[in-house]
C-alpha positions, 0 to 999 in steps of 0.5 A: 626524334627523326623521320626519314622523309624519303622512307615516309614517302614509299609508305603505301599511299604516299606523303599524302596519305601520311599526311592525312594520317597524321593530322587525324589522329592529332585531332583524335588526341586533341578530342581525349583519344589515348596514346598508343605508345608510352611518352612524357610528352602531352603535345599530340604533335609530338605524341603523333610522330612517336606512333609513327615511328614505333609503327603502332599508327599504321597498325590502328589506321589499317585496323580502321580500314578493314572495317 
């Protein structure tokens, strides 16, 4: 799995934004939140930067902030 920091980095919001994304949806997965991509992996960290590469972590954070 590799992440191209300079493409995180022009994400709308920036690498604090990401940042704070990720760690949130860590804690969310750490409390028995599901997964939202198929993965054998059981770290949250893990599970973590697969959503953000399949794109579905940004979809349920923009999801969060419309409401």
């Amino acid at each position: 799995m590799l992440l191209d920091v300079d493409k995180l980095s022009q994400i709308e919001g920036g690498t604090f934004y990401v940042t704070t994304l990720l760690i949130r949806r860590v804690r969310e997965l750490v409390n028995g939140s599901p997964k939202l991509v198929k993965t054998d992996s059981n770290d949250p960290v893990e599970i973590v930067f697969e959503e953000l590469n399949s794109g579905k972590l940004f979809q349920t954070a923009k999801d969060r902030e419309e409401k």
